[in-house]
C-alpha positions as CSV (number, residue, x, y, z in Angstrom):
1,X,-13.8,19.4,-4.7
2,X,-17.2,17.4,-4.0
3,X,-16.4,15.1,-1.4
4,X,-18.9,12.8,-0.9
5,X,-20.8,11.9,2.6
6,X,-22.7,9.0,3.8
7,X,-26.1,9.3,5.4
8,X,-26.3,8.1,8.9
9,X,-28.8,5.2,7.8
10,X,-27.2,3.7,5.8
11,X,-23.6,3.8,8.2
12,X,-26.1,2.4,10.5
13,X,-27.2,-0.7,7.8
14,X,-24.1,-1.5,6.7
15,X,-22.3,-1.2,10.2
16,X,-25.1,-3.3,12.1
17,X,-23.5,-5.7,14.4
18,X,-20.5,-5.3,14.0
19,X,-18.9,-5.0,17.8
20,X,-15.8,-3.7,19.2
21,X,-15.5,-7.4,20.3
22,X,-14.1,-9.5,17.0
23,X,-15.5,-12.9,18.9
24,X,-19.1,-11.7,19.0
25,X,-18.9,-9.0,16.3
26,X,-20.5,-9.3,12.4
27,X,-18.5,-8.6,9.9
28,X,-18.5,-5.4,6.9
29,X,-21.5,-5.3,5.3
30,X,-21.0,-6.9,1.8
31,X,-22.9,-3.8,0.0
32,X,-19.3,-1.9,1.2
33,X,-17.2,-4.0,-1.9
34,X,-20.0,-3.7,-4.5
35,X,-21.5,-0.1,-4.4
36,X,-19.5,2.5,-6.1
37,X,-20.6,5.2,-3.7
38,X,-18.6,3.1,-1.2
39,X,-15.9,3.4,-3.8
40,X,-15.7,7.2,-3.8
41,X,-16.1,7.3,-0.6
42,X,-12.6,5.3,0.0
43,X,-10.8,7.1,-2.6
44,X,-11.2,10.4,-0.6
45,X,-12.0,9.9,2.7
46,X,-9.3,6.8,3.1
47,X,-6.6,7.3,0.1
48,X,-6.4,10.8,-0.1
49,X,-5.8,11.1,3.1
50,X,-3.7,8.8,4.2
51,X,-0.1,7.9,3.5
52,X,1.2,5.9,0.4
53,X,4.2,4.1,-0.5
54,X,6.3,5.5,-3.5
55,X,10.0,3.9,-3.6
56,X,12.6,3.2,-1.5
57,X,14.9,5.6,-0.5
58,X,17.7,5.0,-2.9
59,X,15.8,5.4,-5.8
60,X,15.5,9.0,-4.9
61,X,19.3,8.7,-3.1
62,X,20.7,11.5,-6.0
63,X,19.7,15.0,-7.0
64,X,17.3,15.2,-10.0
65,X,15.7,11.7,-9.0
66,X,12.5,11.5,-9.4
67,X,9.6,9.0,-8.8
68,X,5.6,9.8,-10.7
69,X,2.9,7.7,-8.9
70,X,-1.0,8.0,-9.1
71,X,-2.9,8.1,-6.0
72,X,-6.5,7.2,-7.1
73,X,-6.9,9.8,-9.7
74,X,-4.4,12.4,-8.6
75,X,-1.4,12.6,-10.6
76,X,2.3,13.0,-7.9
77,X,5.7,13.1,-8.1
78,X,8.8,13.2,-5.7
79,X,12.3,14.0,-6.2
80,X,15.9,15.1,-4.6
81,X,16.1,18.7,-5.3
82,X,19.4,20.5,-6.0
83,X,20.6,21.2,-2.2
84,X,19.9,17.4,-1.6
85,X,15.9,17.8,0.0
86,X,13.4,15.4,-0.7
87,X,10.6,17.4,-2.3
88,X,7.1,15.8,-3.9
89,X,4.5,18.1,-5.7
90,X,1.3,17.4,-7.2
91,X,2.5,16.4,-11.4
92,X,0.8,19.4,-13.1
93,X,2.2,22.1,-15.0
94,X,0.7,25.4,-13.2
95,X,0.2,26.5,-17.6
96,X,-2.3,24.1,-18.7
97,X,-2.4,21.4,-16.2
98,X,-0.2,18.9,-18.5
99,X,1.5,16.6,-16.3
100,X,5.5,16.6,-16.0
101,X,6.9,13.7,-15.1
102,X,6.1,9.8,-16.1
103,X,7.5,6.9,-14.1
104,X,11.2,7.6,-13.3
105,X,14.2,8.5,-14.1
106,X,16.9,11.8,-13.3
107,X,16.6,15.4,-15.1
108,X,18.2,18.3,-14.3
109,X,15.2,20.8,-14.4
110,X,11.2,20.2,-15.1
111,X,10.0,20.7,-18.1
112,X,6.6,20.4,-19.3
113,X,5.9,18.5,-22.5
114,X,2.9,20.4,-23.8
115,X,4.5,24.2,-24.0
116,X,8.3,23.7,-22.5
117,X,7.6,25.5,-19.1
118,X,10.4,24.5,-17.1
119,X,10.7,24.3,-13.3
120,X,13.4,23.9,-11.2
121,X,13.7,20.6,-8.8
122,X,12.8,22.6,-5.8
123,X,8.9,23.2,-7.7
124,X,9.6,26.6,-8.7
125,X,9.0,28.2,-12.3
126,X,12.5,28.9,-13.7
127,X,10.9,30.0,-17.5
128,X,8.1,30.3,-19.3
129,X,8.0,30.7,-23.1
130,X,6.7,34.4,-24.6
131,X,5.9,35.2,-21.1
132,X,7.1,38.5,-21.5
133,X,4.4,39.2,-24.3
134,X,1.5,39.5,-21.3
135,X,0.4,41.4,-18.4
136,X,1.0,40.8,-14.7
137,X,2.8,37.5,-15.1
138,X,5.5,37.0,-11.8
139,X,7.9,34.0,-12.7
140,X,8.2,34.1,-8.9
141,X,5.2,34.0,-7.9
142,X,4.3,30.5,-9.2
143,X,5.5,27.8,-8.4
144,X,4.4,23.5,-8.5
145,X,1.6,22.8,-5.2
146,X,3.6,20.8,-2.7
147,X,2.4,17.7,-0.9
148,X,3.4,15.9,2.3
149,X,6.6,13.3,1.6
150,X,8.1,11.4,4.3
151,X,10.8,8.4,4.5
152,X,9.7,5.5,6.9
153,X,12.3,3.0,7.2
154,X,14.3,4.1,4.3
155,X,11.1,4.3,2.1
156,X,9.3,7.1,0.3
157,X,5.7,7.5,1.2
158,X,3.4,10.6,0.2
159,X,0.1,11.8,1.7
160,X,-2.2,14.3,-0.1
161,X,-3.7,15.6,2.8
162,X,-1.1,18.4,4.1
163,X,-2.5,18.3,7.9
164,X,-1.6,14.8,7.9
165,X,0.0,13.3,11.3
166,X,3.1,12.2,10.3
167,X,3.4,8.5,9.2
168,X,6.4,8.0,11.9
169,X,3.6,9.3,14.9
170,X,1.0,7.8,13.5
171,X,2.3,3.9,13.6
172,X,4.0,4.5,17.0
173,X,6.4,1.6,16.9
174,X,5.9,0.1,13.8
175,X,9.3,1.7,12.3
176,X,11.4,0.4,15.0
177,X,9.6,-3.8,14.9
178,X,10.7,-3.4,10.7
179,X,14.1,-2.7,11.3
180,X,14.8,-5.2,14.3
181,X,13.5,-7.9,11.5
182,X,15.2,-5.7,8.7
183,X,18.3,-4.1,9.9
184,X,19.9,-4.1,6.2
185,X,16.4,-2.1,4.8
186,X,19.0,1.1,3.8
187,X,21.1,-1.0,2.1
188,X,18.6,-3.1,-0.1
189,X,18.2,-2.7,-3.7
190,X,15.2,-2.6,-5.7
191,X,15.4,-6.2,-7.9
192,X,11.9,-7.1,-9.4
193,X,7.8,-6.1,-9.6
194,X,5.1,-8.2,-9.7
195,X,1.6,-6.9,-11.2
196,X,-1.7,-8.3,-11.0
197,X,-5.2,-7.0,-12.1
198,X,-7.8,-8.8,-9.7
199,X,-11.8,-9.1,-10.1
200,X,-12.7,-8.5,-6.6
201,X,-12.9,-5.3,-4.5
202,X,-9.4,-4.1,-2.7
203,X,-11.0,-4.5,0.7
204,X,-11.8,-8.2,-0.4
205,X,-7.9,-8.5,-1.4
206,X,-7.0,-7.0,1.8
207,X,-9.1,-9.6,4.3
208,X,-7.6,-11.8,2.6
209,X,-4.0,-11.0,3.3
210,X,-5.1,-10.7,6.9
211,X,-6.0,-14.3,8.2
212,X,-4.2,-17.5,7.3
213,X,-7.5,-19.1,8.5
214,X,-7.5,-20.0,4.8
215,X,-3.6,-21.0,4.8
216,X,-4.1,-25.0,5.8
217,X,-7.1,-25.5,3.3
218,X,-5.3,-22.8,0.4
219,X,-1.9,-22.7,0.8
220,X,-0.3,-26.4,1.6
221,X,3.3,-25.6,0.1
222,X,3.3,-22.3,1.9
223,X,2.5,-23.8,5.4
224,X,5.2,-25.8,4.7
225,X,7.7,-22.8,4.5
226,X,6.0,-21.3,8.0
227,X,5.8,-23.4,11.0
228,X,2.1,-22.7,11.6
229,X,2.1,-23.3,15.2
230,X,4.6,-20.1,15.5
231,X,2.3,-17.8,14.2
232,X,1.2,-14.6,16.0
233,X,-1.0,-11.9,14.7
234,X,-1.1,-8.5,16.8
235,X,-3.1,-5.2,16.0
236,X,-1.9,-1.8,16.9
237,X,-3.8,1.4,16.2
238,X,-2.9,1.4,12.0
239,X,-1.0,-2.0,11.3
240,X,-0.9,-5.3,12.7
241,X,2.1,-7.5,13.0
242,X,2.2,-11.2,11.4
243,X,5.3,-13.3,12.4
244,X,6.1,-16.5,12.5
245,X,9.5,-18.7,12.2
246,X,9.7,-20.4,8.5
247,X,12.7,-21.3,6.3
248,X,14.1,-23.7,8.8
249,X,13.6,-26.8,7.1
250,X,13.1,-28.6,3.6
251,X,9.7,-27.4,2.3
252,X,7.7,-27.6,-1.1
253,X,7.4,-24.1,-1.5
254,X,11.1,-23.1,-2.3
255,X,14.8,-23.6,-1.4
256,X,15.6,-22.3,1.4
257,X,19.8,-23.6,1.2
258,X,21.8,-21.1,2.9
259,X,19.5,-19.0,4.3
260,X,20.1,-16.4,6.5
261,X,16.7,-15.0,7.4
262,X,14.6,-17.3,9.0
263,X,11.5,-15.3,10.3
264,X,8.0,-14.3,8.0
265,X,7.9,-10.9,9.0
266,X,4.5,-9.4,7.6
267,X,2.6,-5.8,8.6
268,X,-0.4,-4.6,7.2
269,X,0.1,-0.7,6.9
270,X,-2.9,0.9,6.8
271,X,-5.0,1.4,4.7
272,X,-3.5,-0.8,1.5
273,X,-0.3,-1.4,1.9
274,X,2.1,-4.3,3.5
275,X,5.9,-5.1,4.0
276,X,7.3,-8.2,4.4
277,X,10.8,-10.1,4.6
278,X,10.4,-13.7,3.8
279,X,13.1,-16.5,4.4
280,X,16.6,-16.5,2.5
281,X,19.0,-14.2,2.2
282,X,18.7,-10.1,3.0
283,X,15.1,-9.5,1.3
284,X,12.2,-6.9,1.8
285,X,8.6,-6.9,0.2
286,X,6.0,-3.7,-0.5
287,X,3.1,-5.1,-1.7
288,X,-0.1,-2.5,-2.5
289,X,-3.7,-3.0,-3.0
290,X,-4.8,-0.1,-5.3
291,X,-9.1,0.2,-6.2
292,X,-9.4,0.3,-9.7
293,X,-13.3,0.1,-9.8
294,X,-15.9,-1.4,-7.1
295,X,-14.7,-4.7,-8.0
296,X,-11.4,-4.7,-9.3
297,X,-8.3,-4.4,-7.6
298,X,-4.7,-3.5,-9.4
299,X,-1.7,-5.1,-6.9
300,X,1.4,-4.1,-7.1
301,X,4.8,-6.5,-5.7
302,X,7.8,-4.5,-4.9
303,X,11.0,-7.0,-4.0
304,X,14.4,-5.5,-3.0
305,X,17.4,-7.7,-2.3
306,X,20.7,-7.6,-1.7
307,X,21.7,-7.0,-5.3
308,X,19.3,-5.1,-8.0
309,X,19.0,-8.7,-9.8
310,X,17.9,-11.8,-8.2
311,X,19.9,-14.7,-7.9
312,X,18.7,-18.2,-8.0
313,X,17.6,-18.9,-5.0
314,X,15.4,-15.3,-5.2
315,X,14.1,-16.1,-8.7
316,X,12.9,-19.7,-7.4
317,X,10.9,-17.8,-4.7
318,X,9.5,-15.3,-6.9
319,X,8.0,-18.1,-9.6
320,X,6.3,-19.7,-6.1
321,X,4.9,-16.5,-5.2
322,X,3.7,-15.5,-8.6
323,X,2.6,-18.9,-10.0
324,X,1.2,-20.4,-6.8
325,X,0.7,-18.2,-3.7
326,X,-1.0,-15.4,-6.1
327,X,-3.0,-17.6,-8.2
328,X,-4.1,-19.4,-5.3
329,X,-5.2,-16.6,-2.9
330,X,-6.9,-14.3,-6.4
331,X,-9.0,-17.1,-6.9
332,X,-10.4,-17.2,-3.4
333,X,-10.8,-13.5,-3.6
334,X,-12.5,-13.5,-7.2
335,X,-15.1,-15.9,-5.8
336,X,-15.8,-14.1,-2.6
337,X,-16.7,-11.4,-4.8
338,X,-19.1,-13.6,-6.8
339,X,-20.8,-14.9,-3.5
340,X,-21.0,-11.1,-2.4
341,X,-22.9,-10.2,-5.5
342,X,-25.7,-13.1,-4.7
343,X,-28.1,-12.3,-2.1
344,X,-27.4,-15.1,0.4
345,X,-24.3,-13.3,1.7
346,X,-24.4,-10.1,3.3
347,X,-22.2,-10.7,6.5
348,X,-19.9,-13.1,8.3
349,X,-18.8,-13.4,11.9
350,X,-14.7,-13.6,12.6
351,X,-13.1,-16.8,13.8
352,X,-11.1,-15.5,16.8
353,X,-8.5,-17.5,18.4
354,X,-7.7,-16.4,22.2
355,X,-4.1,-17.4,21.2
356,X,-3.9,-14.9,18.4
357,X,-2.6,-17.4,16.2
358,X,-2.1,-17.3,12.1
359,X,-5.2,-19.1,12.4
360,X,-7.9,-16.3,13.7
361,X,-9.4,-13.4,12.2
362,X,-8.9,-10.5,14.5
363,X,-6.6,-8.9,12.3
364,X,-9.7,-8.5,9.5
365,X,-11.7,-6.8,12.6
366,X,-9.5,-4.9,12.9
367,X,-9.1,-3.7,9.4
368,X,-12.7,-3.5,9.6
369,X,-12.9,-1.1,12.3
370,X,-10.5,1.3,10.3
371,X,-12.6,1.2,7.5
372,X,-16.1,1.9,9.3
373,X,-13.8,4.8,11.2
374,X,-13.7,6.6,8.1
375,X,-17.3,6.0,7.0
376,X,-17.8,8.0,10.0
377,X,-15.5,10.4,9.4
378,X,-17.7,10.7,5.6
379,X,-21.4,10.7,7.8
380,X,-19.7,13.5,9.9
381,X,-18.6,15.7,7.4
């Protein structure tokens, strides 16, 4: 596989002054969510090697479940072999390179659509068709390429790099902060998705999410759910941590009768991924930011609640978040890219509060710093 590199002059353009300090640092150079070398340079440097979120737990709870995902061009699949082990392989038939498995569902063995070769659960060939007619062919011998699959917090994430640090090490002690705010994650079923095809770049999307800066101006139902003057915004070395008490009292975003969570708990996972639990009753969010181009971002809204259907109350806040929070915050985003695109934009600086309130930036820096990390990681290798 090519994989592409960055000269060091242009990590130097396109990094130029930006500081370790957000309060006197620029920010990413806007050439970085335009130029498609940038693009490719993401896709292997950043996604394919880094981990990715796939299901929660219980979708893969019996054996023969499986779960097919795409991560940015390469076709995967986990599932719950016979003997009860998680297992997830690259989705290619070791024949012809057919993939196996689409979306999800439960089978009993593998079997490739294009010529019938069949696998068992564990990735290994159990038949082939007329194999015995050639030379040299081992039904042992072959078997599906495995990748790196790990539960977090009772969900499924895969990594395509198989020297990865495990997601777990890696976040230090993110998994322990989700479940003190989600102690019923295990038991949480998955109820409803949310799509969205964006015109802006992923890392655009991303900022975004990262600052509610924007939230008073943006969002005035929403910061009517949160008490803004509760917000705190830390960074670790791959998330950050957004909290804040909401849901406490009558607001204009939705009904919040009866409800027993009372905290916005938000954490940006590195690199596109967040989790969430928003006030009302026993509730948790995956929401992913996927590059489908230089400028185009495909999101994806996971919801998982106490029952595999929403009730009222969740329905009420699902309609808020997909026909006001959404529409409001993609057409920020859509226009940021537009203003990228002129040339009277090229960088920003980061309003930094002290306090680390809701209200400052730092969290973008940070994100920032993660990406320009990797650009490093492309000029080195």
């Amino acid at each position: 596989m090519n994989v592409p590199k960055l000269n060091q002059a242009t990590f130097s353009q396109i990094s130029k002054g930006f500081d370790p300090i957000a309060s006197r640092s620029h920010s990413l150079h806007s050439r970085c969510y335009q130029d498609p070398h940038f693009a490719e340079i993401e896709r292997q440097h950043i996604f394919h090697n880094s981990w990715q979120f796939l299901c929660h737990e219980k979708q893969l709870a019996s054996p023969g479940a499986y779960v097919a995902t795409e991560i940015q061009g390469q076709s995967v699949f986990a599932c719950r072999d016979k003997s009860g082990e998680l297992q997830a392989f690259y989705n290619v038939c070791k024949h012809r390179g057919h993939e196996l498995l689409k979306g999800r569902g439960q089978v009993n063995l593998i079997a490739c659509p294009y010529h019938a070769w069949v696998y068992e659960l564990n990735g290994k060939l159990a038949s082939a068709r007329r194999s015995e007619l050639i030379e040299d062919f081992i039904l042992e011998e072959i078997c599906l390429d495995s990748i790196r699959v790990e539960v977090f917090c009772h969900l499924v994430f895969v990594n395509l790099n198989p020297n990865a640090i495990s997601l777990s090490q890696q976040s230090e002690g993110l998994a322990d902060e989700v479940l003190s705010y989600a102690p019923d994650l295990s038991e949480l079923a998955h109820a409803h998705t949310l799509t969205y095809s964006i015109k802006a770049n992923w890392k655009a999307v991303v900022d975004n999410f990262l600052e509610c800066y924007h939230c008073p101006v943006a969002h005035r139902d929403f910061c009517t759910l949160v008490e803004m003057d509760t917000y705190k915004v830390k960074t670790h070395g791959i998330y950050s941590s957004h909290m804040a008490k909401a849901g406490r009292s009558e607001n204009k975003a939705y009904g919040i009768d009866s409800a027993e969570v009372t905290d916005h708990a938000v954490w940006y996972l590195w690199p596109n991924t967040t989790l969430m639990r928003y006030p009302g009753r026993g509730n948790f969010m995956v929401w992913r930011f996927y590059p489908a181009g230089p400028e185009e971002t495909y999101e994806v809204f996971d919801f998982f609640f106490e029952t595999n259907s929403p009730n009222d109350a969740e329905r009420e806040a699902i309609k808020f978040i997909d026909e006001t929070l959404q529409p409001e915050d993609i057409a920020l985003v859509e226009s940021v890219q537009r203003g990228m695109r002129t040339p009277a934009f090229n960088q920003g600086r980061y309003l930094v509060d002290p306090e680390n309130s809701g209200l400052s930036e730092h969290a973008v820096h940070h994100f920032h710093s993660l990406i320009l990390d990797a650009y490093q990681r492309a000029v080195e290798s």
